[in-house]
C-alpha positions as CSV (number, residue, x, y, z in Angstrom):
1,X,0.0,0.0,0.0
2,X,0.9,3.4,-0.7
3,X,0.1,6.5,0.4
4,X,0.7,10.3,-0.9
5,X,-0.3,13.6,-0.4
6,X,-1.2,15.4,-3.6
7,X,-3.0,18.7,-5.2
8,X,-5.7,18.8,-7.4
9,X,-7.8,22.3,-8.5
10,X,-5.5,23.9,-6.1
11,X,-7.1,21.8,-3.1
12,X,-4.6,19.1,-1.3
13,X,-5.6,15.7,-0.9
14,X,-4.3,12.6,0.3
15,X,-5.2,8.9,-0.4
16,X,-4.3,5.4,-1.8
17,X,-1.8,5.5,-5.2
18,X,-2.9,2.9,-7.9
19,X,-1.6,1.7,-11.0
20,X,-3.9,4.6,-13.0
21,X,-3.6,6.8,-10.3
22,X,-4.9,8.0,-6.8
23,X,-7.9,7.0,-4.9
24,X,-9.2,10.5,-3.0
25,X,-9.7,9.4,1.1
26,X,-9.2,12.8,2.8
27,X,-12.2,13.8,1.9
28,X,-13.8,10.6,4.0
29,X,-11.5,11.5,7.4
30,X,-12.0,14.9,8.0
31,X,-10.7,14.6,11.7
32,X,-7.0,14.0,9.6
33,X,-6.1,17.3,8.1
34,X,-2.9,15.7,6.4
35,X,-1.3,12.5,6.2
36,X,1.2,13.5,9.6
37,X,-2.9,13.8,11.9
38,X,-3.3,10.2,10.4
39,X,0.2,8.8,11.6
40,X,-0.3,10.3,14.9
41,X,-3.4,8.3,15.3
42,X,-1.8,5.2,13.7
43,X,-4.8,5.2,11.2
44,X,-3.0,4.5,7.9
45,X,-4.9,1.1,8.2
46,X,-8.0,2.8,8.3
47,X,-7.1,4.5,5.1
48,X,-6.4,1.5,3.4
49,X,-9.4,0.0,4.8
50,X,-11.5,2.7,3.1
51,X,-10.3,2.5,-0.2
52,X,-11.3,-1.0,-0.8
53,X,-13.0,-1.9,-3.9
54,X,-13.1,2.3,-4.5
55,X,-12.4,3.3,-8.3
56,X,-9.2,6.1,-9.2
57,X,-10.4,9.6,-8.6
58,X,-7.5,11.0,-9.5
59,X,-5.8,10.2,-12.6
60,X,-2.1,10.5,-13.8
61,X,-1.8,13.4,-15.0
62,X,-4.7,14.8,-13.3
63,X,-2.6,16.4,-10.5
64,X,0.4,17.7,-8.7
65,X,3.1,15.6,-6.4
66,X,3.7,16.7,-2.8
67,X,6.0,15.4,-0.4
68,X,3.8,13.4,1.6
69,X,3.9,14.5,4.9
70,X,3.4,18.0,4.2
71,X,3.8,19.6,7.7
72,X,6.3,17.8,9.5
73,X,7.6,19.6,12.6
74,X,11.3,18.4,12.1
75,X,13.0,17.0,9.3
76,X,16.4,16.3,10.7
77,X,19.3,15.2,8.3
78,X,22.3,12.7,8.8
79,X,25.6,13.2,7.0
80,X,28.7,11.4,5.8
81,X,26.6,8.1,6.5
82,X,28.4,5.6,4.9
83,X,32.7,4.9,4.8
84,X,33.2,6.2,1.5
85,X,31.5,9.5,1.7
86,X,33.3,9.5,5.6
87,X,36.7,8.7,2.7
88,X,35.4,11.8,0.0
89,X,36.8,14.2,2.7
90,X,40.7,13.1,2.4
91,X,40.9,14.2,5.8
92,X,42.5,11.0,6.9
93,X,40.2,11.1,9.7
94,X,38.4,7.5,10.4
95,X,34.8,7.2,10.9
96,X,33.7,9.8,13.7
97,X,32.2,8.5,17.2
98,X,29.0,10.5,16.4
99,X,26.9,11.8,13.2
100,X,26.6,15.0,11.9
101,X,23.4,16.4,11.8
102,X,21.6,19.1,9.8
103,X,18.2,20.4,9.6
104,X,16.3,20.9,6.3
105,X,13.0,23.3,6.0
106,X,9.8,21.5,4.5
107,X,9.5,24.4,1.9
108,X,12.7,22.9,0.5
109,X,11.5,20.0,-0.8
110,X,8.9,19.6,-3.9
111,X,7.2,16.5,-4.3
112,X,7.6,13.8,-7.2
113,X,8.2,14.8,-11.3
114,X,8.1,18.4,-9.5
115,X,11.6,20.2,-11.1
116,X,14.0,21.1,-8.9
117,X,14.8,25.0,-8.7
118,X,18.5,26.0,-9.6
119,X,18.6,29.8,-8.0
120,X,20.5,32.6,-10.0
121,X,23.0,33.1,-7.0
122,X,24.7,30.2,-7.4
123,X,25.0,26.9,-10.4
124,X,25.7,24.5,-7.9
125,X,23.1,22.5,-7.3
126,X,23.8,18.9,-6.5
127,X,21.6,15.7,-5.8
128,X,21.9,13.3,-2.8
129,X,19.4,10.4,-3.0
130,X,18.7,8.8,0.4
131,X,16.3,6.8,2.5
132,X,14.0,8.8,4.9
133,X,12.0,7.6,7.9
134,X,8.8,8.7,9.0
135,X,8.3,8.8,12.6
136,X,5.1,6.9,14.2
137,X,5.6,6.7,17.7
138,X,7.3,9.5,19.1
139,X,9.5,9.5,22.3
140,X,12.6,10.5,24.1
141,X,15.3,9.0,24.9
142,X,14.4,5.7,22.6
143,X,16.9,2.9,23.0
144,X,17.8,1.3,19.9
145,X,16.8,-1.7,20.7
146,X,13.4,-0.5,20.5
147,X,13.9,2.6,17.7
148,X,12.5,0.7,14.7
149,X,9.0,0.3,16.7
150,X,8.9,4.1,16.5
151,X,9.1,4.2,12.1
152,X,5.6,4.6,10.1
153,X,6.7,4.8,7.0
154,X,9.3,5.2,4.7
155,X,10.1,7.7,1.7
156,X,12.6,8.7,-0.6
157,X,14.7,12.2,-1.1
158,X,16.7,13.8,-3.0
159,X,19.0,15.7,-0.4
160,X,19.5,18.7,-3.4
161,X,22.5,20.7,-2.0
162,X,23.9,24.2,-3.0
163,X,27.5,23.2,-2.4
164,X,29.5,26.5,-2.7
165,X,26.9,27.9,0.7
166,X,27.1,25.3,2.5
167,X,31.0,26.3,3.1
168,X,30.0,30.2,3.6
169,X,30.1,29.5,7.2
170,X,32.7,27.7,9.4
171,X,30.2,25.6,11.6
172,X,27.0,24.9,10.0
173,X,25.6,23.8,6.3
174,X,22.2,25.3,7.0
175,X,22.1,28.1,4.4
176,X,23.0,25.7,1.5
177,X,20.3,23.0,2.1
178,X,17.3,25.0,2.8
179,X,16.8,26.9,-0.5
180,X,12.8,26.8,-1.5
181,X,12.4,23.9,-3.9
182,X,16.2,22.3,-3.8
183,X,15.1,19.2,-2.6
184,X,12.3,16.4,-3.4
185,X,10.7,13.8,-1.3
186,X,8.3,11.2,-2.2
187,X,6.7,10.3,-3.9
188,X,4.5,8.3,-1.4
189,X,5.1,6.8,2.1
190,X,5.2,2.7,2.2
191,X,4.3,1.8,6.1
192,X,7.1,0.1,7.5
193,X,6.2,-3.5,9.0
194,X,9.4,-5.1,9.2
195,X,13.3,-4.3,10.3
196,X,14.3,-5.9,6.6
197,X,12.7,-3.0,5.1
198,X,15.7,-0.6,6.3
199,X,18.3,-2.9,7.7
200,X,19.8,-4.3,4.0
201,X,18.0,-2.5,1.6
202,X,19.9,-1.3,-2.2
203,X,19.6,2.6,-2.8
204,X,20.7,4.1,-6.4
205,X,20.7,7.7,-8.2
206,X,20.6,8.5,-11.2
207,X,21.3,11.5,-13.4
208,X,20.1,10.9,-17.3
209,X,20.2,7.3,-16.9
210,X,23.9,7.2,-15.7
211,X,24.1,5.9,-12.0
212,X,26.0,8.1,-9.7
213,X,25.5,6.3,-6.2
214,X,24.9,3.0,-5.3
215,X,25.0,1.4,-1.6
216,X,23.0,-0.8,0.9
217,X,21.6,0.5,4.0
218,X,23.4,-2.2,5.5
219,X,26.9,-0.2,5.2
220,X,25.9,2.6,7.2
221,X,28.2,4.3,9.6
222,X,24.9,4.7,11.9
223,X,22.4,2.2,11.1
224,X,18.4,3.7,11.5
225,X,18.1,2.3,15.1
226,X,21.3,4.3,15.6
227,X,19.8,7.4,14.6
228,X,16.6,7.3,16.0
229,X,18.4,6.4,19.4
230,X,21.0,8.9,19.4
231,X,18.4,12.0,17.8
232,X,16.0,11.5,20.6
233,X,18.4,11.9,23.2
234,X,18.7,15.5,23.1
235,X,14.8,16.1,21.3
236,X,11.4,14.5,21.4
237,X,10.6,12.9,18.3
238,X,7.1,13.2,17.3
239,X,4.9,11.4,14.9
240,X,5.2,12.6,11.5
241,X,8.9,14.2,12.0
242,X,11.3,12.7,9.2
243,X,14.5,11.6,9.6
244,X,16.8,11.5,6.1
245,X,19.1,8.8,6.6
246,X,22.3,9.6,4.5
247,X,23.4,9.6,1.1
248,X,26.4,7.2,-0.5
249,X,29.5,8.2,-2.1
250,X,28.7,9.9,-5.9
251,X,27.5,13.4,-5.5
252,X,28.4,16.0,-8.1
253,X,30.7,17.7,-6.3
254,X,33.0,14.9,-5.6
255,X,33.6,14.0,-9.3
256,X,36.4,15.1,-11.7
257,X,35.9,18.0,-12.8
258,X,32.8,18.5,-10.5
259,X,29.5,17.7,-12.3
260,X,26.6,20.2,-11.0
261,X,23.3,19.6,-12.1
262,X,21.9,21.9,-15.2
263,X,18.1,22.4,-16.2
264,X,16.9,19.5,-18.8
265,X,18.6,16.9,-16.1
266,X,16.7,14.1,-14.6
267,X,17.7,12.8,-11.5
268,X,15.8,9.4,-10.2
269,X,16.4,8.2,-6.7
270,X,15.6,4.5,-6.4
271,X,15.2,2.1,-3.3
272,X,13.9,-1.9,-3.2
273,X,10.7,-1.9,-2.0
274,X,9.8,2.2,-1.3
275,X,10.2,2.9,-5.1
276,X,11.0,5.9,-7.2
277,X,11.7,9.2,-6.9
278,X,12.1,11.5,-10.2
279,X,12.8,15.3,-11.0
280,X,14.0,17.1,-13.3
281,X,15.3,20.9,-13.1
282,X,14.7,24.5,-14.1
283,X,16.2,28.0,-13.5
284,X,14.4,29.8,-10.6
């Protein structure tokens, strides 16, 4: 089962995503403003439930992507995730004791076959394809033992990444991952039922067909549990908060000469099981 958050007419829906399309249920749970009310009630069942034996409302075609949890109240990113981005830096450094962290804005992010937006101040816009994590079951303090209990759902992203501003400062990398529309998550949410859906799973990107990143899950430097575990230490996780797990080695910027991405590119972030994410880009 899938579920996404959409707009049609200008009016935002959310429901079941078929072969042909979408299958409208908002408009049958009006308790469950967006898709993050439904998590927090642990009613995606209920949705599914509902759309039994109900015909597409929705075609393809018929409407505009969102990212499917559309008002999270923290999407909190994890860097240099797996040993050969820690081995990008040259730095000679092994793998740290403890992640880096960022966090992204929702307004960065557009939703699925949604271009991404390449700002005049700067051509250096690069991808990142990685697995994120919807939170369920919020908490503090989780231990990891029991951190994959606490996952919903899981999406895909493109972690898009002006490169030169994300070096404008000496401690942060804020101002180069928030710009509006740099980013793309989606293009549904897949409830997770099982650890093996995170624990060894194969995530690619691609740019024009060409693959530029290629690892499992199961080579992070801080598996999922890890996260979850170490992020709600020092904040309450809530339901609907997304956590974007890390990209692999194969960004633009690390190639020779660097390759940035240009308007006309595609980019398709791919992941067994949660599916496939796909944007082009355009000039802002």
């Amino acid at each position: 089962m899938k579920f996404a958050t959409y707009t049609h007419d200008k009016k935002q829906f959310y429901g079941i995503v078929k072969q042909d399309g979408i299958i409208a249920i908002s408009p049958d749970f009006p308790q469950y403003a967006t898709l993050r009310d439904v998590i927090a009630d642990d009613a995606l069942h209920l949705l599914a439930q509902a759309a039994q034996d109900r015909p597409i409302t929705h075609p393809h075609g018929s409407f505009r992507w969102d990212i499917p949890v559309p008002n999270p109240e923290k999407i909190i990113c994890v860097g240099v995730n797996f040993p050969d981005r820690n081995a990008e830096y040259k730095d000679g450094q092994a793998a740290p004791p403890f992640m880096s962290l960022f966090i992204r804005f929702a307004r960065s992010f557009v939703g699925h076959d949604t271009p991404l937006i390449r700002p005049p101040e700067t051509p250096q816009l690069d991808y990142e394809g990685e697995i994120a994590v919807i939170i369920g079951k919020g908490g503090r303090r989780i231990p990891q033992g029991q951190a994959l209990d606490h996952i919903a759902a899981l999406t895909l992203c493109n972690e898009g990444t002006l490169r030169d501003w994300v070096r404008h400062a000496k401690f942060n990398v804020t101002q180069g991952k928030n710009w509006d529309g740099s980013g793309a998550m989606g293009p549904w949410l897949v409830p997770f039922t099982h650890p093996a859906q995170i624990t060894d799973v194969a995530l690619e990107c691609r740019v024009n067909g060409v693959r530029r990143q290629y690892d499992s899950t199961a080579r992070m430097l801080f598996p999922v549990a890890r996260q979850i575990e170490y992020i709600s230490t020092f904040t309450t996780l809530v339901p609907g908060d997304i956590i974007v797990t890390g990209t692999p080695t194969g960004a633009g910027a690390r190639l020779d000469p660097p390759q940035f991405l240009t308007p006309g590119d595609i980019i398709e972030v791919e992941a067994q099981g949660i599916g496939l994410l796909r944007n082009g880009v355009i000039d802002e």
